[in-house]
TIDO-562160 format. One record per residue (C-alpha): residue number from 1; x, y, z. Coordinates in nm, 3 decimals. Layout:
NODE  zase        u        v        w
NODE   NUM        X        Y        Z
...
REM end
This chain:
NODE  zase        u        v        w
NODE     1    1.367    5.664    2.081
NODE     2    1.137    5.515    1.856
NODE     3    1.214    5.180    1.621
NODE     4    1.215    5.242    1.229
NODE     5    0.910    5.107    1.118
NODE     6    0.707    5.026    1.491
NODE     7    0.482    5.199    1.692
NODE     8    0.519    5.203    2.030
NODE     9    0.250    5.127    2.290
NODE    10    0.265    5.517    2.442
NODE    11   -0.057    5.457    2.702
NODE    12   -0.123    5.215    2.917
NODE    13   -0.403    5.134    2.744
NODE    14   -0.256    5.048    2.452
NODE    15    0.072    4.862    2.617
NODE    16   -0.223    4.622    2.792
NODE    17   -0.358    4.603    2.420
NODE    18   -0.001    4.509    2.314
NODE    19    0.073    4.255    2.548
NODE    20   -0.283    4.041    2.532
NODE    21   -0.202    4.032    2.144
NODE    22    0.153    3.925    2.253
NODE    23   -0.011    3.653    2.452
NODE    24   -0.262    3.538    2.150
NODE    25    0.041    3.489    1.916
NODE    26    0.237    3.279    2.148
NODE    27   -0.094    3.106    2.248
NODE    28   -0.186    3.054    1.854
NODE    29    0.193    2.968    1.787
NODE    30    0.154    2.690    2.057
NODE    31   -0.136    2.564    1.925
NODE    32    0.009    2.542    1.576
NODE    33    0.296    2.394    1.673
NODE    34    0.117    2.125    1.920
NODE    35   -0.170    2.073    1.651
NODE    36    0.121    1.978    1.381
NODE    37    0.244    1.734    1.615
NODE    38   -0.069    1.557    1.630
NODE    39   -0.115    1.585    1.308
NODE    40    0.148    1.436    1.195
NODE    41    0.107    1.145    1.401
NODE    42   -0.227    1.127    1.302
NODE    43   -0.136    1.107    0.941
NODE    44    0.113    0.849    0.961
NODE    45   -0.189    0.582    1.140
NODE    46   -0.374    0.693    0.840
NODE    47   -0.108    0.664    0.563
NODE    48   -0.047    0.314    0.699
NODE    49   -0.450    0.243    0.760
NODE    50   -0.490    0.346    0.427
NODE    51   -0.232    0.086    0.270
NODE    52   -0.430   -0.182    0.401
NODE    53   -0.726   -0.202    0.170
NODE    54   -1.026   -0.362    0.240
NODE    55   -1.235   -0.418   -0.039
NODE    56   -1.632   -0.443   -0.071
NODE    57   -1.809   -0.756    0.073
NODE    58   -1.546   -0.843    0.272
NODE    59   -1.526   -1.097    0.594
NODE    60   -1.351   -1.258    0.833
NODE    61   -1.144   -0.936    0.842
NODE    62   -0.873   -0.926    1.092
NODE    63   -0.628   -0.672    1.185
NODE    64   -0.304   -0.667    1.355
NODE    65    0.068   -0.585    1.438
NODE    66    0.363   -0.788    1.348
NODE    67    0.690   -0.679    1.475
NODE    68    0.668   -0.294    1.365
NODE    69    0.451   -0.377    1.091
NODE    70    0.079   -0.388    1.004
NODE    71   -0.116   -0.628    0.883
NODE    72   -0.458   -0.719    0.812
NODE    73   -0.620   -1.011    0.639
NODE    74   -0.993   -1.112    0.480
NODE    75   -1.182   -1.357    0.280
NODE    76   -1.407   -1.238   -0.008
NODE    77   -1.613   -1.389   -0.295
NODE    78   -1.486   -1.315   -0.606
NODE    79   -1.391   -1.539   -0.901
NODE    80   -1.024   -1.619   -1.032
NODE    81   -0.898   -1.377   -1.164
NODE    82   -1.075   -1.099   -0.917
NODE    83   -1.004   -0.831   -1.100
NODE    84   -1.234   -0.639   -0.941
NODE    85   -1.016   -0.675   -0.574
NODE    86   -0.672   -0.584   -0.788
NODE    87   -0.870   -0.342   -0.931
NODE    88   -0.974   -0.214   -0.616
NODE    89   -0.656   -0.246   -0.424
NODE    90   -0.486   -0.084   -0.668
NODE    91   -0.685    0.207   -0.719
NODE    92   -0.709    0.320   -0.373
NODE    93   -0.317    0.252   -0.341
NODE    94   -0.199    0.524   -0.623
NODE    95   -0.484    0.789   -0.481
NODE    96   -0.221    0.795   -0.191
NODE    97    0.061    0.816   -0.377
NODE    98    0.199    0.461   -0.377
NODE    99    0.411    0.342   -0.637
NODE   100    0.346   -0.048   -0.823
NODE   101    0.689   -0.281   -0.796
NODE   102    0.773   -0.411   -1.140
NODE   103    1.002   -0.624   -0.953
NODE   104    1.017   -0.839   -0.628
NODE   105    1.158   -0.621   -0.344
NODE   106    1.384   -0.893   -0.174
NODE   107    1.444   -1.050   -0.535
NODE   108    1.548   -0.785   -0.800
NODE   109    1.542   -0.911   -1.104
NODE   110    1.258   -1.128   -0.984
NODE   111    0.920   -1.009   -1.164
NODE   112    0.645   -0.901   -0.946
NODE   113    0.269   -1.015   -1.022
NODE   114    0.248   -0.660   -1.188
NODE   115    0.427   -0.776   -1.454
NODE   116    0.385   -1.178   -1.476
NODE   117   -0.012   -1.193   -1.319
NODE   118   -0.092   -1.497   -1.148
NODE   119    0.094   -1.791   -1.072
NODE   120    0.012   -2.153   -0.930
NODE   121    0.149   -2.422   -0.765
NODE   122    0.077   -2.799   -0.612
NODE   123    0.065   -2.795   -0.215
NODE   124    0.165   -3.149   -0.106
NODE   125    0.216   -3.099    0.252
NODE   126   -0.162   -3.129    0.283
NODE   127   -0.353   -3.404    0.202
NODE   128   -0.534   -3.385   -0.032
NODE   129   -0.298   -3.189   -0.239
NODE   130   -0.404   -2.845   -0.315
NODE   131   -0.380   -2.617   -0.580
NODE   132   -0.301   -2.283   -0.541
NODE   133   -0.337   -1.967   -0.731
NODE   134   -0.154   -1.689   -0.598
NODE   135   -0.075   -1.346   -0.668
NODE   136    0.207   -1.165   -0.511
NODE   137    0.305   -0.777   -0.543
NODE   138    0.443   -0.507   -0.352
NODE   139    0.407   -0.104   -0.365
NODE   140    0.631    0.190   -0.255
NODE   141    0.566    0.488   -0.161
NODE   142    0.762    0.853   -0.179
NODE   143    0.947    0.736    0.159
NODE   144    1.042    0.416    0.075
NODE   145    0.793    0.236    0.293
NODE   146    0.670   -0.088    0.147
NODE   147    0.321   -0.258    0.155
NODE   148    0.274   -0.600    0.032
NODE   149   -0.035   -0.823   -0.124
NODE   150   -0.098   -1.170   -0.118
NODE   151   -0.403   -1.305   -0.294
NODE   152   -0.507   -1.690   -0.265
NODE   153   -0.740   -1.938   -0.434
NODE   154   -0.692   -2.288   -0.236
NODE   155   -0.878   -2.612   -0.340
NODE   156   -0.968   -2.851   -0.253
NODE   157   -1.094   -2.773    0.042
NODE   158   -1.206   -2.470   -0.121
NODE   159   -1.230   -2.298   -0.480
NODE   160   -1.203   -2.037   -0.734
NODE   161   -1.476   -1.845   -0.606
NODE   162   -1.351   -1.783   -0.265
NODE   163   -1.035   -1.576   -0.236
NODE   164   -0.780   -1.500    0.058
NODE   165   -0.627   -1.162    0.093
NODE   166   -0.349   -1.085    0.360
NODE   167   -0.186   -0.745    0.308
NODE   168    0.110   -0.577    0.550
NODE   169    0.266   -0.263    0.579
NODE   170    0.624   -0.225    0.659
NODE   171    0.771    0.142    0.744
NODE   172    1.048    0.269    0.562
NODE   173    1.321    0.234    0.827
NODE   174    1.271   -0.139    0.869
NODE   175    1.243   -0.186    0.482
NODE   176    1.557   -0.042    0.517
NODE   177    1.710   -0.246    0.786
NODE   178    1.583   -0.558    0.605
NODE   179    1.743   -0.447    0.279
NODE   180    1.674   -0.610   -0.028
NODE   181    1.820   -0.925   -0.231
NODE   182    1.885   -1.305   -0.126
NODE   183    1.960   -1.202    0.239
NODE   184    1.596   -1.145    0.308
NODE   185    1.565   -1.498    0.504
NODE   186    1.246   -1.680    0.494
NODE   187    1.065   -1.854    0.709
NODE   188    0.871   -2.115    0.543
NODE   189    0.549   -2.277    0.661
NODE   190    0.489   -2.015    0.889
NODE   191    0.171   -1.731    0.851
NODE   192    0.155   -1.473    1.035
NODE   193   -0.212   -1.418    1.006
NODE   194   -0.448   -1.654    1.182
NODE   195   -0.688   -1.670    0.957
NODE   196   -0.463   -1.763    0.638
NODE   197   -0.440   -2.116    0.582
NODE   198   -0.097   -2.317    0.695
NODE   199    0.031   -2.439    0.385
NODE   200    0.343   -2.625    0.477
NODE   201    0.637   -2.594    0.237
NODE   202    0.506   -2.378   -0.052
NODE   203    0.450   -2.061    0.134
NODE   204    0.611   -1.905    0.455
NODE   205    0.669   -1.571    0.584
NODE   206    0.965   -1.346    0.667
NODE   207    0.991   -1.390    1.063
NODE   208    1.125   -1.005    1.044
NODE   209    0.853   -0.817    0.855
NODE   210    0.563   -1.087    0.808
NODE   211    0.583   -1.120    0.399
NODE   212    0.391   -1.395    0.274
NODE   213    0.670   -1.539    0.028
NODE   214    0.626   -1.864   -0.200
NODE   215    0.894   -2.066   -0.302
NODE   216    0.883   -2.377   -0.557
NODE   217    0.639   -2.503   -0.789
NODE   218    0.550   -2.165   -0.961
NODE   219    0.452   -2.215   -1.320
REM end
């Protein structure tokens, strides 16, 4: 008895034709499901490659993990403000679809550097004192993963011409776990990143995620 709407393979011929394209659509089906796997894997080394942004010119680049996290950090000449690195950082961070923090993450109703620019301080752990200009901002993106910026002008020993850049990305589960608000413990006086500059008191890092944080003489 035949099925409403099929037609039957009535000849051998045809039942062989029927079973090789019974074969191809598990085969392709296989395929498409393997392929999304890798894709999808593949995407999420990108999304968080991508995060880190490395602008033109430049050096001393270095790359690595932190816990779960990413990280990367670089020097570059540009003068204080460098508008052309926020500029550039911030451009390529909304092309994939991440979001500017008004506020501090772990601080709410702490403003970001979105909103109140560039700050400085007096390092006196070192000798001699330094100045520092910093800028510090976060983004979000549609999963709630977080990536981070920290931007440095130190001098004496250097100046505002030469500017530090350390950057990490932290997934959205472990944003999570962290959570946000006063219990986000710091550990200051400690950088993650080899090649940013120890600078004692003033700046430290979360010991679970890496986040350059800074903590007294802001002005």
């Amino acid at each position: 008895m035949r099925g409403v709407g099929m037609v039957p393979c009535q000849h051998k011929s045809w039942m062989k034709a029927c079973a090789v394209r019974v074969f191809l659509l598990l085969l392709a089906a296989g395929a498409m499901f393997c392929g999304g796997c890798n894709r999808g894997s593949g995407s999420d080394a990108e999304h968080r490659y991508k995060a880190l942004v490395v602008c033109p010119g430049a050096t001393d680049i270095l790359r690595k993990k932190w816990e779960n996290t990413d990280q990367v950090s670089y020097r570059i000449v540009v003068s204080y403000p460098a508008e052309s690195v926020l500029s550039c950082i911030s451009n390529k961070l909304s092309q994939t679809g991440w979001e500017p923090l008004k506020e501090d993450y772990w601080n709410p109703g702490f403003p970001s550097s979105h909103v109140r620019g560039w700050t400085q301080f007096a390092d006196a752990s070192v000798q001699p004192q330094s100045s520092v200009d910093q800028w510090l901002g976060q983004w979000k993106d549609g999963v709630g993963s977080i990536v981070w910026y920290s931007l440095q002008y130190r001098y004496p020993p250097g100046d505002r011409n030469h500017l530090t850049v350390a950057a990490g990305y932290i997934p959205a589960d472990v944003a999570s776990r962290i959570g946000s608000g006063p219990s986000h413990t710091i550990n200051f006086g400690r950088v993650p990143s080899a090649d940013v500059p120890e600078v004692g008191h003033e700046i430290g890092a979360c010991p679970r995620c890496g986040m350059l944080r800074s903590r007294r003489g802001l002005r």
